[in-house]
Steps between C-alpha positions, in 0.01 A plus 500: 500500500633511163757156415794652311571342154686195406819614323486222216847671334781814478644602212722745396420698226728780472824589780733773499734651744179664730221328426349147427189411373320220606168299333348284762169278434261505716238269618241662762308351756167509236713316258542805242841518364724790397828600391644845693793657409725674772809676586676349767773673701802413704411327868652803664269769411563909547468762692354862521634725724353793638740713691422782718766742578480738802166396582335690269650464140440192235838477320351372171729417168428558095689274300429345135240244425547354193140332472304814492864696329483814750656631848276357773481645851426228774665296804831295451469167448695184455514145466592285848836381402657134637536413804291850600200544715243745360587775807923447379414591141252783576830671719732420202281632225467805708841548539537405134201722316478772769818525703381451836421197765290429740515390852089488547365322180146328511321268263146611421330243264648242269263592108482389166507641171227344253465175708267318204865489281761606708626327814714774601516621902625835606550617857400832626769607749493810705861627546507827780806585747700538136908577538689608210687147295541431160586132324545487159237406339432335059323791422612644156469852595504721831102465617386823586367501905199793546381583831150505530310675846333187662197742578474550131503137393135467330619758257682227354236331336451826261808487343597364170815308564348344881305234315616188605236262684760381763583840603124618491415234717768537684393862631140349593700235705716714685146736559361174729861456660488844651154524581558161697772700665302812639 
């Protein structure tokens, strides 16, 4: 069994308002030593919702992403807010992003994005049993909601703008959910 490294220091090198990056030195069991950079992330973490309305429809969004400077289509998703359990900000980001609760939602897996750099968690939640409710939400523009046949979901993966990693994965989880379900 690998011994985890001795964190000799943190340091910030660089903060603003969403992320902060962290050097850390590093001495390993073996005695090497090393400097890592990472981004570190609010305690709280996120969540990815995947809502499924009428049994048999993925209600998916397509909203701007500024990193990659194009309309993306993929699940809502949201940082857990204060005070929030990861369940309670799945339901308000769906009623937020989408327009709809749920009174059935599931969490599927708890993954990370780029774990060597990034210590960022995001939880996959399942949202069915949807009723219509909308909260305001900090968006700077309307997000579009498209309707996507669940039978139809692989198709996904072809498409231009459905190119996210979360939501990709995403699809493959909610694969082994159902086929645990038959």
């Amino acid at each position: 069994m690998l011994k985890p490294p001795k964190i000799l220091s943190v340091k910030t090198v660089a903060k603003s308002r969403l992320f902060h990056v962290q050097q850390l030195a590093l001495e390993f069991s073996n005695g090497e030593y090393r400097e890592y950079e990472r981004l570190k992330s609010g305690t709280r973490g996120a969540v990815m919702i995947i809502p499924i309305y009428n049994n048999d429809t993925l209600l998916l969004i397509r909203e701007y992403a500024a990193g990659v400077e194009s309309y993306q289509l993929g699940f809502p998703k949201g940082l857990i807010d204060a005070g929030e359990i990861a369940l309670e900000a799945a339901d308000r980001e769906l009623k937020e992003e989408v327009g709809f609760g749920s009174r059935k939602l599931t969490e599927l897996k708890s993954i990370s994005l780029a774990p060597g750099y990034f210590s960022h968690n995001m939880r996959l939640i399942l949202a069915e049993e949807l009723y219509p409710e909308r909260l305001e939400g900090d968006e700077p523009e309307p997000i579009e909601v498209v309707e996507w046949p669940l039978a139809k979901r692989h198709e996904l993966i072809e498409r231009d703008d459905f190119n996210e990693a979360r939501s990709i994965a995403a699809l493959y989880i909610i694969d082994q959910y159902f086929a645990g379900q038959a």
